[in-house]
Steps between C-alpha positions, in 0.01 A plus 500: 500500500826345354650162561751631713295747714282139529776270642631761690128543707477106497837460675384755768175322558694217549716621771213716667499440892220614714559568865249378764595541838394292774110525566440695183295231338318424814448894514346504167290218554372647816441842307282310237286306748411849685447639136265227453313522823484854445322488160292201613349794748506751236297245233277414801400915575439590142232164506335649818485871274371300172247339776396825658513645186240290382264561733568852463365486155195265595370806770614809261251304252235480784529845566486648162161237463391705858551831356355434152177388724548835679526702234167352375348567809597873502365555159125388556565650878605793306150443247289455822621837627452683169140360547467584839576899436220498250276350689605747821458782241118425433462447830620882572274617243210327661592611849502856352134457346427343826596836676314672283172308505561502842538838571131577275348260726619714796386824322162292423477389843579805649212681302227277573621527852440846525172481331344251735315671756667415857268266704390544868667336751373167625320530807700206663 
């Protein structure tokens, strides 16, 4: 900037007039106290989210420590049932040799049944 473009600004600035009407000021100082108020509520709602927030966090970790303890669960529950179908599947095997034995024993008993003479009647 040259020396004359200089003194030319500075005598401008010097003669610079601002206009304020009557109840501007108190206008503006109104505006800035309702400003303030406002962001006093605004600064007071984002603590209450940090606070809820926080808890938020505290029961998310409680629940992922709950399903961790579930998921543990399930897996032997899941081991005991493995178990449990081998166990049912000898126990089918020896209900089926159990229908067989049984069903010799019928043919057994059936035979000697036959081959037992029939008694008399009781006189009674």
């Amino acid at each position: 900037m040259s020396i004359a473009q200089w003194e030319r600004l500075e005598a401008r600035v010097q003669q610079l007039e601002t206009w304020a009407g009557p109840g501007q000021i108190q206008a503006l100082i109104e505006g800035q106290r309702v400003l303030r108020a406002e962001m006093v509520k605004v600064q007071a709602t984002l603590d209450r989210h940090g606070r809820i927030l926080t808890r938020l966090k505290a029961d998310m970790s409680g629940a992922k420590s709950d399903i961790g303890a579930l998921k543990t669960d399930m897996s032997a529950v899941k081991t005991d049932i493995s178990a449990l179908k081998t166990d049912m599947s000898a126990v089918k095997t020896d209900i089926s040799a159990l229908k067989t034995d049984m069903a010799w024993v019928k043919e057994t008993l059936t035979e000697l049944l036959r081959r037992i003479p029939q008694l008399p009647p009781s006189p009674n």
